[in-house]
C-alpha positions as CSV (number, residue, x, y, z in Angstrom):
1,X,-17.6,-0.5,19.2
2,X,-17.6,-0.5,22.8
3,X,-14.8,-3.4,22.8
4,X,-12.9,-1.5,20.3
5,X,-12.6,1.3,23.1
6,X,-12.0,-0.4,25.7
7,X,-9.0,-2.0,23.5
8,X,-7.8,1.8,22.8
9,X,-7.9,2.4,26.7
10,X,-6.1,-0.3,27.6
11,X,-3.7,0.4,24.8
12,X,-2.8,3.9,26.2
13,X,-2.0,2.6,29.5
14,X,0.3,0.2,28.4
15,X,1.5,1.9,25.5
16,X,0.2,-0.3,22.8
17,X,-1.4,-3.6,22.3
18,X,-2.8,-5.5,19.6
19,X,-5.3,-8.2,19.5
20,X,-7.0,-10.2,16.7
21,X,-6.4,-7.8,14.4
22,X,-8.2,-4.8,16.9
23,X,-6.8,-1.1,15.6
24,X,-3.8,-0.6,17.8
25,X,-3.3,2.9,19.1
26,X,0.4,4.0,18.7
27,X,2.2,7.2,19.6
28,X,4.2,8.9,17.0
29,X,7.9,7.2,17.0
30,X,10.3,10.1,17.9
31,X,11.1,12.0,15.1
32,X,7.9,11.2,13.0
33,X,4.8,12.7,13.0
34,X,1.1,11.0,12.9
35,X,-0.4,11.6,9.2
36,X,-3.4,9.8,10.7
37,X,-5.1,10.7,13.9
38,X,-7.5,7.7,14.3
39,X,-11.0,9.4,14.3
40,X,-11.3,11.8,11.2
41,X,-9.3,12.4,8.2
42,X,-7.2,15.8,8.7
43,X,-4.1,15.6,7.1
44,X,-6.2,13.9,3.4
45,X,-8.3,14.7,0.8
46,X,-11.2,12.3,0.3
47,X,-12.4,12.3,-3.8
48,X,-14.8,14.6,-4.4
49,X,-18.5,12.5,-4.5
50,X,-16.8,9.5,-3.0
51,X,-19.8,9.4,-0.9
52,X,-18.3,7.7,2.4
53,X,-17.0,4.5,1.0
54,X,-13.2,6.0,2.2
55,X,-14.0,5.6,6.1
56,X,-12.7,5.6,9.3
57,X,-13.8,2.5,11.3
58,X,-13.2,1.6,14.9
59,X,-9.8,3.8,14.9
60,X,-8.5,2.7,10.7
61,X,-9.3,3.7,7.8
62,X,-11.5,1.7,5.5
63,X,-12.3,1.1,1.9
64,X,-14.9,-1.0,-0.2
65,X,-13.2,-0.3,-3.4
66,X,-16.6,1.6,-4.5
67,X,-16.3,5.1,-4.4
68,X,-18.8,7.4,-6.5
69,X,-16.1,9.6,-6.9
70,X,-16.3,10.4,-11.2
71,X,-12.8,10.9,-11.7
72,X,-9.8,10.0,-9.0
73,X,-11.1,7.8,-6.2
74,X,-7.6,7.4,-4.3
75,X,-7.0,9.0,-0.9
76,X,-4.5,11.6,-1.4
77,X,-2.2,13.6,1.9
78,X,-3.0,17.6,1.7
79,X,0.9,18.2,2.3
80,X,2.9,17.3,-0.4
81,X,6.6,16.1,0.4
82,X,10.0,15.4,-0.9
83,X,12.7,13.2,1.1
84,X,10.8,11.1,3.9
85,X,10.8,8.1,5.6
86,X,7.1,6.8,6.1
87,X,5.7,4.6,8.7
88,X,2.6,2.8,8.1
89,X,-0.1,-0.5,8.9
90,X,-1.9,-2.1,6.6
91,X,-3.8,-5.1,5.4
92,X,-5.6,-7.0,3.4
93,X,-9.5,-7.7,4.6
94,X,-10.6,-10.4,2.1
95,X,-10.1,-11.7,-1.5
96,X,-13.5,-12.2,-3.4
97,X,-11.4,-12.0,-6.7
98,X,-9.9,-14.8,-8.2
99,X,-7.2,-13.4,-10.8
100,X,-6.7,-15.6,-13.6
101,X,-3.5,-13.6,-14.9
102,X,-0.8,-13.6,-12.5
103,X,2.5,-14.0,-13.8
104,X,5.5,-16.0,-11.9
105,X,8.2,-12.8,-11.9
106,X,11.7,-13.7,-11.8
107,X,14.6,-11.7,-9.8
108,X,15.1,-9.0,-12.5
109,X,11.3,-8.2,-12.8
110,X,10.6,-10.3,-16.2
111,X,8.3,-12.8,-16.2
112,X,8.7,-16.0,-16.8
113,X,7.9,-18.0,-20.0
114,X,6.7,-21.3,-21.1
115,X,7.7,-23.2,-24.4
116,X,5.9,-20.7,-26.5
117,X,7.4,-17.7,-24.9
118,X,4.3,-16.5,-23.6
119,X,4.4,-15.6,-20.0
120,X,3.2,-18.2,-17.8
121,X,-0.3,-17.0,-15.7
122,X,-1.6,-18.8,-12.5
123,X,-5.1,-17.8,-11.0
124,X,-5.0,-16.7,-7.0
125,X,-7.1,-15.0,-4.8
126,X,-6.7,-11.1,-5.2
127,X,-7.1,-8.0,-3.3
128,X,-4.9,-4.5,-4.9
129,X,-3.8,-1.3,-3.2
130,X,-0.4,0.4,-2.6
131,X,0.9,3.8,-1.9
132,X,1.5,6.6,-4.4
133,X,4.5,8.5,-3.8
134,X,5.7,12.1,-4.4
135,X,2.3,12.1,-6.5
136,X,2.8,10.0,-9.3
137,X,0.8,6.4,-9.9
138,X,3.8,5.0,-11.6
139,X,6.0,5.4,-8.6
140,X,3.1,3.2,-7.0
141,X,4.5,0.5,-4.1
142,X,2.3,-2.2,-4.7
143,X,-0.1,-4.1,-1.9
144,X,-1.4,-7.3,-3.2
145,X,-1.6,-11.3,-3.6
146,X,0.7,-12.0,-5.9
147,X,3.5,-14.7,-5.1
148,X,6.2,-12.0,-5.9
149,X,4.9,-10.1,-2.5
150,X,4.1,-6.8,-1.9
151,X,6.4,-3.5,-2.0
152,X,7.2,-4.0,-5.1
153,X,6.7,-0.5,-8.2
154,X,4.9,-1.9,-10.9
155,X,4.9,1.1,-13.1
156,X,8.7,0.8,-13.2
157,X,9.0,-3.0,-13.0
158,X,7.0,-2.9,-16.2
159,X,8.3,0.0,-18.3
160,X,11.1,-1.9,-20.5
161,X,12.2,1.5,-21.7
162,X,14.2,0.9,-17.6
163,X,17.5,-0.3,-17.4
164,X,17.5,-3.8,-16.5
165,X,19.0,-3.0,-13.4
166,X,16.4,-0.7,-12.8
167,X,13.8,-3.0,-13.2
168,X,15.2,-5.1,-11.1
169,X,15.6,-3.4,-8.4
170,X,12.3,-2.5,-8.1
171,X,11.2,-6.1,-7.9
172,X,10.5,-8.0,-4.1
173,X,13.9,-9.5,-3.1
174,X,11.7,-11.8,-1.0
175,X,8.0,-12.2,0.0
176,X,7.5,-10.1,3.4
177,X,3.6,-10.4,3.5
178,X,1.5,-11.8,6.8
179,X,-1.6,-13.9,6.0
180,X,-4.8,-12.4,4.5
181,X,-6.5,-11.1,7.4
182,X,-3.6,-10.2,9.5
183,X,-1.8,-6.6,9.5
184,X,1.6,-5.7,8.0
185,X,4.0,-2.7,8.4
186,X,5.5,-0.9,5.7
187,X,8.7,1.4,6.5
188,X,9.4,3.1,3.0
189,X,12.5,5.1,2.3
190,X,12.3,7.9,-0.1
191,X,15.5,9.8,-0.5
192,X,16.5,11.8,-4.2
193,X,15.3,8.6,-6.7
194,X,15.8,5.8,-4.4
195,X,13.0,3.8,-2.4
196,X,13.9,1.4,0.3
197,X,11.2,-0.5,1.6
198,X,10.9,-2.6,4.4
199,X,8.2,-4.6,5.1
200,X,7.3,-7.0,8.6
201,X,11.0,-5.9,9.4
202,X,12.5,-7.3,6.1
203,X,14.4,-5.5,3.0
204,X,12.3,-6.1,0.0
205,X,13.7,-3.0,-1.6
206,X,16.8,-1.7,-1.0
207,X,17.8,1.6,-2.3
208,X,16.1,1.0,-5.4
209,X,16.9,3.5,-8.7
210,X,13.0,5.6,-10.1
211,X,14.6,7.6,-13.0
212,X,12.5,10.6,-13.3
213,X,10.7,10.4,-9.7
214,X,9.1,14.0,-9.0
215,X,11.3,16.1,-6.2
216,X,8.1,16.0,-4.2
217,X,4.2,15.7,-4.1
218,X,1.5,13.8,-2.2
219,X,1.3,10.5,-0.9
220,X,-1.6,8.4,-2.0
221,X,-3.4,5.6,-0.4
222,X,-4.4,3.3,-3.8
223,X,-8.0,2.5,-5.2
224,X,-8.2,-0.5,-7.1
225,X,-10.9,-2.6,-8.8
226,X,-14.5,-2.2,-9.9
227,X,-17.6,-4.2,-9.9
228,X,-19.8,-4.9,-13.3
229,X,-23.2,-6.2,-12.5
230,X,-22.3,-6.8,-9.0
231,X,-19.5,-8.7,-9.5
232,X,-16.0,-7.7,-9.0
233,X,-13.9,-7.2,-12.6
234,X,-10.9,-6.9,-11.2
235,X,-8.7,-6.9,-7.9
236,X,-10.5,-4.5,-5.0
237,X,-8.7,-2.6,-2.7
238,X,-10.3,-4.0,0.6
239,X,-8.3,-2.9,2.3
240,X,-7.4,-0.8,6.1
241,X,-4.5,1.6,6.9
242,X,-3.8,2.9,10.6
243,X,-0.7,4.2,12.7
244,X,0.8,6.3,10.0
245,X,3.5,8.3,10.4
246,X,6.3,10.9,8.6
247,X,9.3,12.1,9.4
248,X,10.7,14.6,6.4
249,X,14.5,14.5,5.7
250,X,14.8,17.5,3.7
């Protein structure tokens, strides 16, 4: 705690600084404002009987994948909001989970097959988050292990009633992600239906269609996974969030 501080300190002298993977402290860029202040959570709505396992430690915010909370155990903004352009840090703090049941996706966001046209599955090391947009879980910009990379929408990559075009463009034109352990910047995009999202200063998304998006609503930061007797059944959302920030274009 105390060298976490003294990081922070030496941050706002200088402006920012990060080391090994320490919380950096950022000022708002110039247009945008900070959704997250670094010690408490104004600005969200932590699940009701979530019972502290959505945290804020040593200036981020942390999650164990375990809230109590009986019915939605995401964290959700109090503001809800329609065009924006969002500035964020995340990453990935381990991957206990091996998933047996990732597929290898192709450009337009099918999967490919083998000989039997089943899709073909590889195991990896998981972790699963992502960021709900304008309120809605299917317009959900995935943070994960897969080899496709992350910033990708599953909820529309997967709905074959899309267009194909759709579909694809909501599929990773390239794998942005840092290493497990280290932290990554999202800048997503939302204007009308389209999502751009850059990630580590690349385009994986670029102006990509969501037919039906809401005109607004909240921004979520994703849960994911669950264990059953102690172990983990699916991909947890171990992960941390810090230097967010909004500007609003509308």
């Amino acid at each position: 705690m105390n060298k976490c501080i003294s990081i922070c300190f030496f941050s706002a002298l200088s402006g920012f600084m990060l080391i090994n993977g320490f919380a950096r402290c950022e000022e708002a860029p110039e247009g945008f404002t900070a959704l997250f202040n670094g010690t408490d959570f104004s600005n969200w709505k932590i699940p009701e009987g979530d019972n502290g396992h959505w945290r804020i430690v040593d200036g981020v915010i942390d999650y164990d994948a375990l809230s109590e909370a009986p019915e939605d155990k995401c964290l959700w903004t109090e503001e809800s909001y329609g065009d924006f352009v969002l500035q964020l840090d995340w990453r990935i703090k381990e991957t206990p989970y091996l998933n047996p049941n990732v597929p290898i996706i192709k450009p337009d966001g099918t999967h490919k097959l083998d000989a039997n046209g089943e899709p073909i599955r590889m195991t990896v090391p998981d972790s699963d988050s992502g960021l709900y947009v304008r309120g809605t879980s299917k317009a959900q910009i995935n943070i994960w292990c897969w080899p496709a990379g992350s910033g990708e929408v599953y909820g529309y990559r997967m709905d074959q009633s899309m267009p194909a075009e759709v579909r694809a463009g909501v599929t990773p034109k390239i794998n942005a992600d840092n290493d497990i352990g280290q932290w990554n910047r999202f800048i997503i995009t939302v204007r009308g239906n389209r999502l751009t999202v850059e990630l580590n200063g690349k385009t994986v998304l670029d102006d990509a269609e969501l037919p039906g998006l809401p005109e607004t609503g909240p921004i979520a930061l994703q849960h994911h996974g669950a264990k059953r007797d102690g172990v983990w059944a699916g991909p947890p959302s171990l992960v941390q969030f810090r230097n967010i920030f909004i500007k609003k274009l509308d």
